[in-house]
C-alpha angles and dihedrals in degrees: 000000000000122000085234092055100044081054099049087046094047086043087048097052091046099050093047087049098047093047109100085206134031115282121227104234092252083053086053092048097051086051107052124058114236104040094068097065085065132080123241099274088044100048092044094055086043099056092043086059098058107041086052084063102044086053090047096055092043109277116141102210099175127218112224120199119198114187083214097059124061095216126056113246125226131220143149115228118218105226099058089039091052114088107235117252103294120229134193149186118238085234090053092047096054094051083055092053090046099055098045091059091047095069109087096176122090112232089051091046099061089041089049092048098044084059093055091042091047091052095044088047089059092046104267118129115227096196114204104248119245113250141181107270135195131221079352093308123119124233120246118214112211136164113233108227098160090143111120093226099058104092097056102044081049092061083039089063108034087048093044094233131141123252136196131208148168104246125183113221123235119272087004128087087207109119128209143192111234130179119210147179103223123226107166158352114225129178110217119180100334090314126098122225135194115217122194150117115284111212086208100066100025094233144084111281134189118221128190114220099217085066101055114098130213129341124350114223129202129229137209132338129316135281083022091159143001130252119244116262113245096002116156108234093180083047087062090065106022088103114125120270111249105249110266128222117218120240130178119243126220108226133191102203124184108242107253102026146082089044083176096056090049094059092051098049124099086216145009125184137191107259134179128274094036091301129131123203120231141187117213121186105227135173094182130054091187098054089038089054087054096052099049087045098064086050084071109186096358104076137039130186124232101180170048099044098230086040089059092044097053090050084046090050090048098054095045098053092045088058093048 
């Protein structure tokens, strides 16, 4: 949604909550800014628009009909617009707490937090939850999304569009575009997965994230289709990880940094430039490319091959 139009709808709920008595629809027009730069036909199918989705995220907005005036009136009462008085268990509060600590990413984290901030400005009490601790620190819970394409298939979902992205196929380097109605994002086993129906093959289909490449682009309006009732998104994925077999990495790791990595490594070894050599056992150049590519500047991968290119891939879609 355009920033104009989230305006024009915000401008339009406030001015029918604030009316003490139902407003004509030029009346309407004349009052909120962004209706009165369009002609009749334009402002009419506009304003048909947005009261439809208002309507369709919750929003009463009443039709008021006076036998003395030619035209209805339009208004949102208060009383059936306000939330009721929100309760809740110390127990539910807690869970709350606890998921809006466990998003890392960004975009997930303001919207977590708004919502805390929102509860504990109406009175409830979104106590932190109690966790094991170490050294007298408590331990924080969060979901790694560090893939590039989660945010928008996030917004996908959660707006019920179509996208369409370039995905590289398992055990292949061929890379194909696929468009798909997006269900779901599920985290497996450290990994995240989108499930969804691909309009290629006709059929659900299960995608893992790490293989997509590039941007994701969306598609269409919003609430395009509808979601099947009762379908098992964990199911999706639930398929068995192909038995891995474990490499050793070649790292290139700065001297004094990356003190985690060095514990993990079988060996690390004295290099040139201010530089150290490590080996790190791996099963999984995606996670592992991960991994490095959070490390930034401090770390480079020698090989394997298809270890450096996933890091690569990884880079690269994170800048477009």
């Amino acid at each position: 949604m355009s920033r104009r139009k989230t305006e024009r709808l915000l401008n339009l709920v406030i001015c029918l909550l604030a009316t003490r008595r139902p407003l004509s629809a030029e009346q309407i027009r004349q009052a909120v800014p962004g209706y009165d730069r369009d002609g009749d036909e334009a402002f009419q199918r506009m304003f048909e628009r947005d009261k439809n989705e208002l309507r369709e995220i919750g929003i009463p907005i009443d039709v008021v009909r006076d036998p003395w005036e030619d035209e209805p009136g339009y208004r949102i009462e208060r009383e059936s617009y306000e939330l009721p008085e929100i309760t809740l268990e110390p127990d539910e509060a807690a869970v709350l707490g606890l998921a809006a600590q466990m998003w890392q990413r960004a975009s997930l984290a303001e919207a977590a937090s708004g919502a805390l901030l929102k509860l504990r400005a109406g009175g409830v009490a979104t106590a932190r939850p109690v966790g094991p601790s170490i050294g007298g620190g408590a331990l924080e819970l969060r979901v790694d999304t560090r893939d590039p394409a989660f945010p928008a298939l996030w917004e996908a979902v959660r707006d019920r569009r179509a996208v369409r992205f370039d995905y590289r196929s398992a055990g292949s380097e061929s890379v194909r575009a696929r468009t798909v109605e997006p269900w779901g994002v599920v985290s497996r086993n450290g990994r995240w997965y989108l499930a969804g129906f691909d309009r290629g093959r006709d059929a659900p289909r299960a995608f893992r994230l790490s293989r997509i490449t590039g941007q994701v682009t969306v598609l269409g309006r919003a609430r395009a289709f509808e979601v099947p009732p009762g379908v098992d998104l964990r199911a999706m994925v639930g398929f068995p990880d192909e038995p891995a077999e474990e490499r050793v990495a070649v790292l290139r790791v700065r001297r004094g940094a990356c003190e985690g990595l060095r514990q993990l490594a079988r060996a690390v070894r004295e290099s040139d430039g201010g530089w150290d050599e490590a080996e790190l056992v791996f099963s999984d150049a995606e996670r592992l490319a991960g991994w490095m590519a959070s490390l930034a500047a401090d770390v480079e991968v020698v090989g394997p091959p298809d270890a450096r290119e996933a890091v690569i891939r990884r880079l690269k879609g994170t800048l477009a």
